[in-house]
PDB file of N, CA, C and O in Angstrom:
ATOM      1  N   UNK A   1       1.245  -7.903 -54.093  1.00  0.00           N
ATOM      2  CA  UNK A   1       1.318  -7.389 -52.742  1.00  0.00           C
ATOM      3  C   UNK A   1       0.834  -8.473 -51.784  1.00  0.00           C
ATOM      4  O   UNK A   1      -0.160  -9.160 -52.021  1.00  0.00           O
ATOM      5  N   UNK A   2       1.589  -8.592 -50.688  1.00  0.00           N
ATOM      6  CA  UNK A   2       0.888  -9.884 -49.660  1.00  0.00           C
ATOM      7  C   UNK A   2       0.686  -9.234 -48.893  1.00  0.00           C
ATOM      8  O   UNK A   2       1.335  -8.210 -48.679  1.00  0.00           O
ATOM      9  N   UNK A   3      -0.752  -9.811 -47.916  1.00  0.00           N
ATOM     10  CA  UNK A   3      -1.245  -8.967 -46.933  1.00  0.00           C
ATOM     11  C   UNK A   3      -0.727 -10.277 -45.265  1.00  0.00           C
ATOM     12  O   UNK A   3      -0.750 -11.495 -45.088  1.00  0.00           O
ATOM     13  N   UNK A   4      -0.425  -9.345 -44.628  1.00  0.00           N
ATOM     14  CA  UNK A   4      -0.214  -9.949 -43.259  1.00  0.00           C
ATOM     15  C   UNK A   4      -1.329 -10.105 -42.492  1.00  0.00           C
ATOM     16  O   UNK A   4      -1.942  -9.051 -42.321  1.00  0.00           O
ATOM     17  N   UNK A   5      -1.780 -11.042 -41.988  1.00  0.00           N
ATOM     18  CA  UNK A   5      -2.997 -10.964 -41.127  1.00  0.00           C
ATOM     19  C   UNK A   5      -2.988 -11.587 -39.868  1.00  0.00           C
ATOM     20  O   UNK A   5      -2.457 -12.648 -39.541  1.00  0.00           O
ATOM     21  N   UNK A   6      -3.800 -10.603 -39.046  1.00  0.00           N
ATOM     22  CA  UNK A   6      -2.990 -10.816 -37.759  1.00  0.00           C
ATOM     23  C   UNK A   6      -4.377 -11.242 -37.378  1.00  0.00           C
ATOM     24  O   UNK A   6      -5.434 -10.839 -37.864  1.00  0.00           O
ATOM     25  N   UNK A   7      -4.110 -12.528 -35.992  1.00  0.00           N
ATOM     26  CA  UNK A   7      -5.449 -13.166 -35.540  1.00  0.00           C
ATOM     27  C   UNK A   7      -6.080 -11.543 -34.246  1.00  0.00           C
ATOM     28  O   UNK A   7      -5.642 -10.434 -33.938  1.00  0.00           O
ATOM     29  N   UNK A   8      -7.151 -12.305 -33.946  1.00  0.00           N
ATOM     30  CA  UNK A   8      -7.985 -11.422 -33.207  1.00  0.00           C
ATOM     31  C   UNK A   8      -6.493 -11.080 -31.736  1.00  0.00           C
ATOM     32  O   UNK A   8      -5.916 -10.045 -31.402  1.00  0.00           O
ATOM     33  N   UNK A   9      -6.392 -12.431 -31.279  1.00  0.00           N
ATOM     34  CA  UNK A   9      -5.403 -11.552 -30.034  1.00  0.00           C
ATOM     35  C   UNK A   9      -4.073 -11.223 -30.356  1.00  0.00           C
ATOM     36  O   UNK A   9      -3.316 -10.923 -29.433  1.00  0.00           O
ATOM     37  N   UNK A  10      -3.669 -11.230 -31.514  1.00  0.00           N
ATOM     38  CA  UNK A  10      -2.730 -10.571 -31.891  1.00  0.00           C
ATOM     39  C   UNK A  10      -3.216  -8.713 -31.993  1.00  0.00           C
ATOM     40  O   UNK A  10      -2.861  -7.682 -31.421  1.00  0.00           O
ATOM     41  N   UNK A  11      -3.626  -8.868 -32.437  1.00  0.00           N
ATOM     42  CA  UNK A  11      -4.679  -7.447 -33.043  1.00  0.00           C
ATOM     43  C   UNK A  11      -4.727  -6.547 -31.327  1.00  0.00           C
ATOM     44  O   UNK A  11      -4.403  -5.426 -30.936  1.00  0.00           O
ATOM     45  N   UNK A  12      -5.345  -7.838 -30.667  1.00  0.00           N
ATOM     46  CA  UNK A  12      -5.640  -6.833 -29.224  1.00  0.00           C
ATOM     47  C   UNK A  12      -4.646  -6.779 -27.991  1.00  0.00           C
ATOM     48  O   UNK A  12      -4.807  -6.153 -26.943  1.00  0.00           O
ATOM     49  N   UNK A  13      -3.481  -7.656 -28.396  1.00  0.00           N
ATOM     50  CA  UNK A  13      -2.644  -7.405 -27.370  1.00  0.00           C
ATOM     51  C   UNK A  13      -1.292  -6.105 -27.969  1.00  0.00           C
ATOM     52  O   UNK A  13      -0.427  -5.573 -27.273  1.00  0.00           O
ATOM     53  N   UNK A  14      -1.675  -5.832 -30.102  1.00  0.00           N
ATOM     54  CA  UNK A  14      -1.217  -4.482 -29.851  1.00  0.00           C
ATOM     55  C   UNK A  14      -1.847  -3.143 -29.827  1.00  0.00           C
ATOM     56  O   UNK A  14      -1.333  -2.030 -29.718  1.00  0.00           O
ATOM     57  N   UNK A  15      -2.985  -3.484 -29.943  1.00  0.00           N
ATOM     58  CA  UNK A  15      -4.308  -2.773 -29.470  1.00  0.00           C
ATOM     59  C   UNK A  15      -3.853  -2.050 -27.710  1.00  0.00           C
ATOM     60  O   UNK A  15      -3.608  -0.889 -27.382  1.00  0.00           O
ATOM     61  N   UNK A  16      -3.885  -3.005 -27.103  1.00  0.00           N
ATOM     62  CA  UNK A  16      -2.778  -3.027 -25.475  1.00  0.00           C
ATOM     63  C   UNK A  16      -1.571  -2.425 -25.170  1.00  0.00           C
ATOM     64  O   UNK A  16      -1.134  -1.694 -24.281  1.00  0.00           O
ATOM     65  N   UNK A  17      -1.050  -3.106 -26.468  1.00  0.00           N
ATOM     66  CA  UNK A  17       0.528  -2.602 -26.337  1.00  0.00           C
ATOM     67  C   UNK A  17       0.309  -0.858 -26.053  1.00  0.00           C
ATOM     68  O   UNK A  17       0.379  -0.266 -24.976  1.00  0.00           O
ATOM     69  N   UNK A  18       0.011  -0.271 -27.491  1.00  0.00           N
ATOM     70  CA  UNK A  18       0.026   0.657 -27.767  1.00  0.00           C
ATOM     71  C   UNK A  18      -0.834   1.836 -26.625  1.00  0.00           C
ATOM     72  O   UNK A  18      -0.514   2.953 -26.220  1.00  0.00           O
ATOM     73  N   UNK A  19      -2.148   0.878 -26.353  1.00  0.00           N
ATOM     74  CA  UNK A  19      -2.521   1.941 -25.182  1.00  0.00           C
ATOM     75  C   UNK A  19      -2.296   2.849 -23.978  1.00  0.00           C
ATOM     76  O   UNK A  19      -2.709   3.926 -23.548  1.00  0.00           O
ATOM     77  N   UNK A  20      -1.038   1.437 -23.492  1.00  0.00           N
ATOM     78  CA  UNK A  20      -0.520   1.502 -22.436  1.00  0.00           C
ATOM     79  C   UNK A  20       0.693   2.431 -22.762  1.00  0.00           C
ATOM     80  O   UNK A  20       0.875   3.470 -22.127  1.00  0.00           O
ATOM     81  N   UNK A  21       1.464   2.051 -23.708  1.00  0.00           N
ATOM     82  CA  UNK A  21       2.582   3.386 -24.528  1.00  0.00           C
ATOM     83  C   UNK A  21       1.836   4.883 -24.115  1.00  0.00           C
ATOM     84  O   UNK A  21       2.159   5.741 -23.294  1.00  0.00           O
ATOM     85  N   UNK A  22       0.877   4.801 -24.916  1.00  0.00           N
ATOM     86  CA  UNK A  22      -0.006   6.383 -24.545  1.00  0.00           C
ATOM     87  C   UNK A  22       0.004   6.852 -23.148  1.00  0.00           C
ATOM     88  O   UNK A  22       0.465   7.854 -22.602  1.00  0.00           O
ATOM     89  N   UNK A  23      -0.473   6.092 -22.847  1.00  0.00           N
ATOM     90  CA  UNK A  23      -1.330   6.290 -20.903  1.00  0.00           C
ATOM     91  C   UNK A  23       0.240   6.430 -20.312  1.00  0.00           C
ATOM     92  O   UNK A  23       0.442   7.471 -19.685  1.00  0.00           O
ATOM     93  N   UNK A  24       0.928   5.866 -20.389  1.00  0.00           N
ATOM     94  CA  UNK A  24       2.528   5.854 -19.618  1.00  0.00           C
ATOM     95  C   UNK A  24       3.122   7.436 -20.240  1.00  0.00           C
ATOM     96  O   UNK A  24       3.312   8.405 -19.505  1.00  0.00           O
ATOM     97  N   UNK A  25       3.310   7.432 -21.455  1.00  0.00           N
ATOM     98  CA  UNK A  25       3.621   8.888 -22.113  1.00  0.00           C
ATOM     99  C   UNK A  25       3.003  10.067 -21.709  1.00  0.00           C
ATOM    100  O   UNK A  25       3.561  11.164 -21.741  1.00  0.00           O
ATOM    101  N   UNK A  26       1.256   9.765 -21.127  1.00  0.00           N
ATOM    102  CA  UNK A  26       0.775  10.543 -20.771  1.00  0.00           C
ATOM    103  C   UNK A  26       0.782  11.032 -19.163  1.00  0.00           C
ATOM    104  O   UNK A  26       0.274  12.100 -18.822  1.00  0.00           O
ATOM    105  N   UNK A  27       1.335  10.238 -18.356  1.00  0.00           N
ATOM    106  CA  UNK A  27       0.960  10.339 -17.075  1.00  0.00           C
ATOM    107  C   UNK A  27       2.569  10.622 -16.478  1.00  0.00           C
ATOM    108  O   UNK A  27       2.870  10.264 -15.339  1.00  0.00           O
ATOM    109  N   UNK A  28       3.345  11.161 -17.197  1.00  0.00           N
ATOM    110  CA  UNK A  28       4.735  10.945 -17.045  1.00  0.00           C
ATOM    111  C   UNK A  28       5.708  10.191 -16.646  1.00  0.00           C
ATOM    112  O   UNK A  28       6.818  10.524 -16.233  1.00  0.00           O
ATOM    113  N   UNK A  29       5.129   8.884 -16.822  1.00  0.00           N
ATOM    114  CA  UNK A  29       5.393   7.807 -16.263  1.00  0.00           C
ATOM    115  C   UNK A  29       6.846   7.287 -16.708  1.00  0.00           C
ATOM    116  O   UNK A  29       7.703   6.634 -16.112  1.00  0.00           O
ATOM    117  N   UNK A  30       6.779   7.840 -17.993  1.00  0.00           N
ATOM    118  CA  UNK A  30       8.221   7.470 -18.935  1.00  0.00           C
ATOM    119  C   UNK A  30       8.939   7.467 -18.045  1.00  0.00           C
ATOM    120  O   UNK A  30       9.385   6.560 -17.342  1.00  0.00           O
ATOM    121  N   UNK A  31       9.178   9.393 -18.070  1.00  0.00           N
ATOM    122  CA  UNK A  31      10.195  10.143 -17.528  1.00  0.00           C
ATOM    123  C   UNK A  31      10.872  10.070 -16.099  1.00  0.00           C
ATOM    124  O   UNK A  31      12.021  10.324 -15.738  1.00  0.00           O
ATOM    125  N   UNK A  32       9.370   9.481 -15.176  1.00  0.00           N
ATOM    126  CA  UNK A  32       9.807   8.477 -13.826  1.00  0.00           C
ATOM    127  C   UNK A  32      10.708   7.184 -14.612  1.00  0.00           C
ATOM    128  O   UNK A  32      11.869   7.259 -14.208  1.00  0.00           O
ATOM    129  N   UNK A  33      10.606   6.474 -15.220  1.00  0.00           N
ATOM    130  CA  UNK A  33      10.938   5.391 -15.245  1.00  0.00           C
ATOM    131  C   UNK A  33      12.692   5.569 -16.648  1.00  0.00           C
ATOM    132  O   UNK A  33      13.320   4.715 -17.272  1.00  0.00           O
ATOM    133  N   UNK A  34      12.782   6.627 -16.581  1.00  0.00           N
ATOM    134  CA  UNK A  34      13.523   7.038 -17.502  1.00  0.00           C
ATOM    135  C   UNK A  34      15.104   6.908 -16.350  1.00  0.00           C
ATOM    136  O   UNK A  34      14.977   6.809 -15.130  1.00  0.00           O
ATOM    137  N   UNK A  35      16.647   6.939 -17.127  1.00  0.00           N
ATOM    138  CA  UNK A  35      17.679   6.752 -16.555  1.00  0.00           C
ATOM    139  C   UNK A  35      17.677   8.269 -15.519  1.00  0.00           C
ATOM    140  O   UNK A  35      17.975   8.310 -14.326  1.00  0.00           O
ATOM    141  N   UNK A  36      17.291   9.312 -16.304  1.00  0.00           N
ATOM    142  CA  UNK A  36      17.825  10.674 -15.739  1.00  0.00           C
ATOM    143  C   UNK A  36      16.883  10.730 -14.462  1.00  0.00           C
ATOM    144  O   UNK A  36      17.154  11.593 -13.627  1.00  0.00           O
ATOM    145  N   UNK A  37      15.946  10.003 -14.263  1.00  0.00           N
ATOM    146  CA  UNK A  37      15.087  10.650 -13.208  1.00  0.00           C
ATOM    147  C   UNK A  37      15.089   9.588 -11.747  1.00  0.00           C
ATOM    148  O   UNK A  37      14.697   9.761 -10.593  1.00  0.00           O
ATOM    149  N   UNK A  38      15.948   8.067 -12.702  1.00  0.00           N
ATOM    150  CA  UNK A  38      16.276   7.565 -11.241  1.00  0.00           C
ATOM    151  C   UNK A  38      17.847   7.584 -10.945  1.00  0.00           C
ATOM    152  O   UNK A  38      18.354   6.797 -10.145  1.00  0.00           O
ATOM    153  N   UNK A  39      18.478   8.411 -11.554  1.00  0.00           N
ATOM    154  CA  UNK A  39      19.911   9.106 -11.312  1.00  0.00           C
ATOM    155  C   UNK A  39      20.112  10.766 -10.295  1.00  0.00           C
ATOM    156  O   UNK A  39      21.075  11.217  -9.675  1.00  0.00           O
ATOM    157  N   UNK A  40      18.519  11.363 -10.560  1.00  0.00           N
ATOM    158  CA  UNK A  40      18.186  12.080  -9.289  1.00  0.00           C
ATOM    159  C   UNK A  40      17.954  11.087  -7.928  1.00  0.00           C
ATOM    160  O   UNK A  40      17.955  11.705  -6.863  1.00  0.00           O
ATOM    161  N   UNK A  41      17.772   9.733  -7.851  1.00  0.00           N
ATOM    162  CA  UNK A  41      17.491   9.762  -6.606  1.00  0.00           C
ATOM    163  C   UNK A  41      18.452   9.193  -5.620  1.00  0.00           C
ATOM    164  O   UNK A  41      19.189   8.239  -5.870  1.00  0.00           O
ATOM    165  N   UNK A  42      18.395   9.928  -4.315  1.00  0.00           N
ATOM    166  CA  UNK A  42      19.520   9.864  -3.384  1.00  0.00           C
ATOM    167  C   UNK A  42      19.895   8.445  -3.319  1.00  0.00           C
ATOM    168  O   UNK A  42      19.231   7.557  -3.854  1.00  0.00           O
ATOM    169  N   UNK A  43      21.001   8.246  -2.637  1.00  0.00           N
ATOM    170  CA  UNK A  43      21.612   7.342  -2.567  1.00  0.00           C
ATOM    171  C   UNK A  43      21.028   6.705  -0.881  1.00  0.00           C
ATOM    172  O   UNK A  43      21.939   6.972  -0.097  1.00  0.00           O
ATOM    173  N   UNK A  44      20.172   6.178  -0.323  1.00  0.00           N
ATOM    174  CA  UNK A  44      19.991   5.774   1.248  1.00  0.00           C
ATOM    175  C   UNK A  44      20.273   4.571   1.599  1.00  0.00           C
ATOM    176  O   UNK A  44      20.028   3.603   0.880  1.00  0.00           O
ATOM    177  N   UNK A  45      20.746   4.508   2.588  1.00  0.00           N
ATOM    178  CA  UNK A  45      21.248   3.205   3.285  1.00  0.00           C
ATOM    179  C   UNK A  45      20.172   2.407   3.576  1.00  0.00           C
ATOM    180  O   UNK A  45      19.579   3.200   4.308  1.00  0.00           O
ATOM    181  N   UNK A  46      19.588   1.590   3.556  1.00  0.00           N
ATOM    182  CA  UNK A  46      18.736   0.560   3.692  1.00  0.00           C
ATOM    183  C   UNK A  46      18.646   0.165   5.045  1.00  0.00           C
ATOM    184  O   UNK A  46      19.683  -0.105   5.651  1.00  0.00           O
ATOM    185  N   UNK A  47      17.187   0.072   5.781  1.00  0.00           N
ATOM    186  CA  UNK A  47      17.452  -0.766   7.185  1.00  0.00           C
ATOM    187  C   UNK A  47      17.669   0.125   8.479  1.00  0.00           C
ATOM    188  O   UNK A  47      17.571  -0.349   9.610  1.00  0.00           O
ATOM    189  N   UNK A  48      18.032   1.714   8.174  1.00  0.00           N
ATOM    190  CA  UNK A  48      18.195   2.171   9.330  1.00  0.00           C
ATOM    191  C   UNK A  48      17.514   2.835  10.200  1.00  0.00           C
ATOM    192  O   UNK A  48      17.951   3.638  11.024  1.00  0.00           O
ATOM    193  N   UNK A  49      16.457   2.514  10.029  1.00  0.00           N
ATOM    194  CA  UNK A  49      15.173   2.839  10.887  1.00  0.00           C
ATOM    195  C   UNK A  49      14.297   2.088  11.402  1.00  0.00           C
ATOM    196  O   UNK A  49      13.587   1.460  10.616  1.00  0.00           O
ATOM    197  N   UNK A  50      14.077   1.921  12.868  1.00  0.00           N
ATOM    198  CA  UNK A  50      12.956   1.443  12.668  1.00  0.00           C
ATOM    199  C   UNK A  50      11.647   1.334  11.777  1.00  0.00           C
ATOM    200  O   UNK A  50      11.439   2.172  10.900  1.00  0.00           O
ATOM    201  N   UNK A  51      10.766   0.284  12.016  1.00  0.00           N
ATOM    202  CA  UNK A  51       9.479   0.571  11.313  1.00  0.00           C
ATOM    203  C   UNK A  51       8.980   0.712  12.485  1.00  0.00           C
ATOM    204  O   UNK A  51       9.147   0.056  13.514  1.00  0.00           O
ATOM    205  N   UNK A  52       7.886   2.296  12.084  1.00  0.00           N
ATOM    206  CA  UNK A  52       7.150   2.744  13.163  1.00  0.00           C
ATOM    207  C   UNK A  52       5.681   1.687  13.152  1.00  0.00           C
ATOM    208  O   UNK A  52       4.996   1.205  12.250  1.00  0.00           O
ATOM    209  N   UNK A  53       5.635   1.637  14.665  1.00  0.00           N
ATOM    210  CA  UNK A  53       4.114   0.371  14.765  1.00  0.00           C
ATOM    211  C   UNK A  53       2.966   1.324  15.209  1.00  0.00           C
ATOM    212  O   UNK A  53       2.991   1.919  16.287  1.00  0.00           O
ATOM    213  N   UNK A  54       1.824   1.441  14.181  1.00  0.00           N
ATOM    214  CA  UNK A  54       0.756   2.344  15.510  1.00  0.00           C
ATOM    215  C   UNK A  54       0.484   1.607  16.426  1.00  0.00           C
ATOM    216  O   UNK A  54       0.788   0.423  16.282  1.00  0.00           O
ATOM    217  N   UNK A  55      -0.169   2.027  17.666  1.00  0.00           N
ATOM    218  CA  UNK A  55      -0.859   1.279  18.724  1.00  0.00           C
ATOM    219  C   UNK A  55      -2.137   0.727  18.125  1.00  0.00           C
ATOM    220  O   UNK A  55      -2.817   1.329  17.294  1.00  0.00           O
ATOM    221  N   UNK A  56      -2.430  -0.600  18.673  1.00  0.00           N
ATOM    222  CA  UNK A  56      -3.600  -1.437  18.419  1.00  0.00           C
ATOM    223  C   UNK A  56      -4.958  -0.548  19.278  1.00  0.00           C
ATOM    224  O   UNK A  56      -4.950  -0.124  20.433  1.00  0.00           O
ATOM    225  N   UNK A  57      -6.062  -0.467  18.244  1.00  0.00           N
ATOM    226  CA  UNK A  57      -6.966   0.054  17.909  1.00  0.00           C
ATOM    227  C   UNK A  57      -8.000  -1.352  18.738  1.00  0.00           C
ATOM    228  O   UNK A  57      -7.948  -2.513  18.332  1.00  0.00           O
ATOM    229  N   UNK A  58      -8.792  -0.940  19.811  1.00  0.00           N
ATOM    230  CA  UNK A  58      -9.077  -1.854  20.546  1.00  0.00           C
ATOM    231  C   UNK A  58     -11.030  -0.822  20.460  1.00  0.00           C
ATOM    232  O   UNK A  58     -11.249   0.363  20.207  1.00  0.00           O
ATOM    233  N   UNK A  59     -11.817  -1.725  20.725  1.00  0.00           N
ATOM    234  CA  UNK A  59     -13.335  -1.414  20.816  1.00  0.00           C
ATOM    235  C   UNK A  59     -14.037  -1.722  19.490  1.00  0.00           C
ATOM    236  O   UNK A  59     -13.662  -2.407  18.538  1.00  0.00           O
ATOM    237  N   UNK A  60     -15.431  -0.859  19.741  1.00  0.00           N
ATOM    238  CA  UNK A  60     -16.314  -1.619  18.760  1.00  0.00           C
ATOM    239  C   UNK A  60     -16.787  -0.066  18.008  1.00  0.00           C
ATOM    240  O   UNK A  60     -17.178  -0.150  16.843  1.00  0.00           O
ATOM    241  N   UNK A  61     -16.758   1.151  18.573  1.00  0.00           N
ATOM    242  CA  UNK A  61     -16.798   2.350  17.924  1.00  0.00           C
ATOM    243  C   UNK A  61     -15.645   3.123  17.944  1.00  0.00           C
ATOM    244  O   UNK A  61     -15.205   3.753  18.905  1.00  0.00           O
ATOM    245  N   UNK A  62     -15.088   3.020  16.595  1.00  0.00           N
ATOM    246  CA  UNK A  62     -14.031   3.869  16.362  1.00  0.00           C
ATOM    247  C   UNK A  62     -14.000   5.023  15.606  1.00  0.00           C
ATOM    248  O   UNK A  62     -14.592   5.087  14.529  1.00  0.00           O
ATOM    249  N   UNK A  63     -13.174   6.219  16.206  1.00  0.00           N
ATOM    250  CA  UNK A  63     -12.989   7.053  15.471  1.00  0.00           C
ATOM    251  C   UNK A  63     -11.613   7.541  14.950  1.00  0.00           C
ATOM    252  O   UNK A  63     -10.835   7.651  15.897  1.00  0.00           O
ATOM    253  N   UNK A  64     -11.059   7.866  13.777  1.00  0.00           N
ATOM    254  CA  UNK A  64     -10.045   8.570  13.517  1.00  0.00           C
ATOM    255  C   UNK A  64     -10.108   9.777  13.136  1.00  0.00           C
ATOM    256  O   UNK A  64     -11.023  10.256  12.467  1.00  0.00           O
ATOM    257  N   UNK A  65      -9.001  10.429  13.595  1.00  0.00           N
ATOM    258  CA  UNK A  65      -8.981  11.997  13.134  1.00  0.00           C
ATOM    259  C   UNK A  65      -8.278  12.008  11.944  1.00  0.00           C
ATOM    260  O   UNK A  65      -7.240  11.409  12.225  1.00  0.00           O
ATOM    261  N   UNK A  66      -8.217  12.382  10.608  1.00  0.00           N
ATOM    262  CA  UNK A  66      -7.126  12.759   9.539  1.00  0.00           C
ATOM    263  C   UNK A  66      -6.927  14.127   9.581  1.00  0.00           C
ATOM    264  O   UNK A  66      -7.782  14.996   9.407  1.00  0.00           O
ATOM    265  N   UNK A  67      -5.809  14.265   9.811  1.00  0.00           N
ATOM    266  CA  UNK A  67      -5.440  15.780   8.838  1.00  0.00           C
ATOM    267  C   UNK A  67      -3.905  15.618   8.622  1.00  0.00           C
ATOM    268  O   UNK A  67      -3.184  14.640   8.819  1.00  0.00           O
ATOM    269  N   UNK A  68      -3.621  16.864   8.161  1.00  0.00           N
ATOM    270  CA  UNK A  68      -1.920  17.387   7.420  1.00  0.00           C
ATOM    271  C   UNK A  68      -1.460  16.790   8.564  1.00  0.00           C
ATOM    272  O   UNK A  68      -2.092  16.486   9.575  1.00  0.00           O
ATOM    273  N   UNK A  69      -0.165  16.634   8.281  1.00  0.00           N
ATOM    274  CA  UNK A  69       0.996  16.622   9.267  1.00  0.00           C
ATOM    275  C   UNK A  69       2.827  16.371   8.494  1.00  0.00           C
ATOM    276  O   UNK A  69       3.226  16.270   7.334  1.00  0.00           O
ATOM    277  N   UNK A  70       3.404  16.356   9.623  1.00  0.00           N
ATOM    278  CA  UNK A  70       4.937  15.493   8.720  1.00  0.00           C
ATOM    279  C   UNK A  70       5.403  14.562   8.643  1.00  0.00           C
ATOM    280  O   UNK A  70       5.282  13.998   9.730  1.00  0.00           O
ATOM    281  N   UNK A  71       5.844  14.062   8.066  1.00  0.00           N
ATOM    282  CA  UNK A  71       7.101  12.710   8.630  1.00  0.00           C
ATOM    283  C   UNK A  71       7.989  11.936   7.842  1.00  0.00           C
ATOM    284  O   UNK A  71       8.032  11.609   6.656  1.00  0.00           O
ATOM    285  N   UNK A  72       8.759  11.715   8.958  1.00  0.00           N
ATOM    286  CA  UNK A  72      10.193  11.744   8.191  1.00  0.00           C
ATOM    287  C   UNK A  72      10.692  10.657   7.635  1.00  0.00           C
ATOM    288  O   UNK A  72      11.650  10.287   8.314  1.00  0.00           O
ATOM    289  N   UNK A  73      10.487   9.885   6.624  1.00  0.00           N
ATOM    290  CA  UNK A  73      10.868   8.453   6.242  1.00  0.00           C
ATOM    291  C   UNK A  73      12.009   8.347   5.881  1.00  0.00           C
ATOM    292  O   UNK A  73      11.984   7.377   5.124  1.00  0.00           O
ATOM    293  N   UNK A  74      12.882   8.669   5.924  1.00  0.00           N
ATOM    294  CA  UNK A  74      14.105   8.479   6.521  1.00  0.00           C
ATOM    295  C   UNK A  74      15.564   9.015   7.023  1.00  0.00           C
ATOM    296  O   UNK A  74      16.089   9.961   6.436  1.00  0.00           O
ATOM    297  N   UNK A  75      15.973   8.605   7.733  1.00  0.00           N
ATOM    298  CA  UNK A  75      17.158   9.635   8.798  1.00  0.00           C
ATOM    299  C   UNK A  75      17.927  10.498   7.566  1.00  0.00           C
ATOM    300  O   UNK A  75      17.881  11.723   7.680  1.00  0.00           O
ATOM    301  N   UNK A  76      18.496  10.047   6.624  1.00  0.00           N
ATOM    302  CA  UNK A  76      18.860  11.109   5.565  1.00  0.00           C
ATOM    303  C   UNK A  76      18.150  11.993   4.614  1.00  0.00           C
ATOM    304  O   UNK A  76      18.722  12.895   4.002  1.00  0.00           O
ATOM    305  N   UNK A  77      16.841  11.705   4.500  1.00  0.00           N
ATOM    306  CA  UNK A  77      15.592  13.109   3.880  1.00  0.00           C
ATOM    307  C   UNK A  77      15.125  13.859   4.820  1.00  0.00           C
ATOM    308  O   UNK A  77      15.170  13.406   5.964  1.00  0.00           O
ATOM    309  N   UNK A  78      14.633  15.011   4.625  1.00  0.00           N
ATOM    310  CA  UNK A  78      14.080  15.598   5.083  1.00  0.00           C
ATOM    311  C   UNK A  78      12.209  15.485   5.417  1.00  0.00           C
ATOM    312  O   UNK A  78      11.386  14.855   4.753  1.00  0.00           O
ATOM    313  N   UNK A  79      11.956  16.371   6.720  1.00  0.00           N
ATOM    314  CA  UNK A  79      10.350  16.133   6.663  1.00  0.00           C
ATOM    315  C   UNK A  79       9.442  16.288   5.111  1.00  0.00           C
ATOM    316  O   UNK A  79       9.522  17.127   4.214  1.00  0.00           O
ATOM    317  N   UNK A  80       8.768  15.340   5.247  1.00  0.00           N
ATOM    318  CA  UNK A  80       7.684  15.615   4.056  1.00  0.00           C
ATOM    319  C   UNK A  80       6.252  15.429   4.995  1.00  0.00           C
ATOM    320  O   UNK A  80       5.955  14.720   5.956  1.00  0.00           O
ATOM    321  N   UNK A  81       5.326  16.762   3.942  1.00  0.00           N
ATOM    322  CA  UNK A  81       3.981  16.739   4.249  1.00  0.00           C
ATOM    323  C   UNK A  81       3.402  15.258   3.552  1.00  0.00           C
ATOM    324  O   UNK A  81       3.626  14.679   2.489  1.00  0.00           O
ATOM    325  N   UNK A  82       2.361  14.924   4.994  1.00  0.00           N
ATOM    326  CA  UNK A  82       1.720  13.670   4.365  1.00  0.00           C
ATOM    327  C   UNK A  82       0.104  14.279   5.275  1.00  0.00           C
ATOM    328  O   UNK A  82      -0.940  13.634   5.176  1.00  0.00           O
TER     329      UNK A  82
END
């Protein structure tokens, strides 16, 4: 019987390999990256929107407000909550 022996970074880059297999399998990452799930996505024209600019944020105490709202990234989707 011959034994194969694999050096230390052989060992840990499939040590790696394999982790990352898991973590991707696990996070559904496949199935994003799978044919059927970028064959759901629309077809959009590229370029036809502006890019929105915020206004420049001027002083030395600032505050922002966060909350819900919509918006529309692009002229053929619909609003999404952000």
């Amino acid at each position: 019987m011959t034994s194969t022996r694999l050096s230390r970074r052989e060992f840990l880059q499939l040590g790696a390999g394999a982790a990352t297999g898991v973590a991707l399998a696990g996070s559904g990452m496949a199935a994003f990256l799978s044919k059927e799930a970028r064959g759901a996505t629309p077809a959009l024209t590229q370029f036809v929107d502006p890019l929105p600019i915020p206004p420049l944020l001027t002083g030395t105490n600032l505050s922002l407000l966060i909350q819900q709202t919509t918006q529309k990234f692009h002229t053929d989707l619909p609003e999404t909550r952000v």
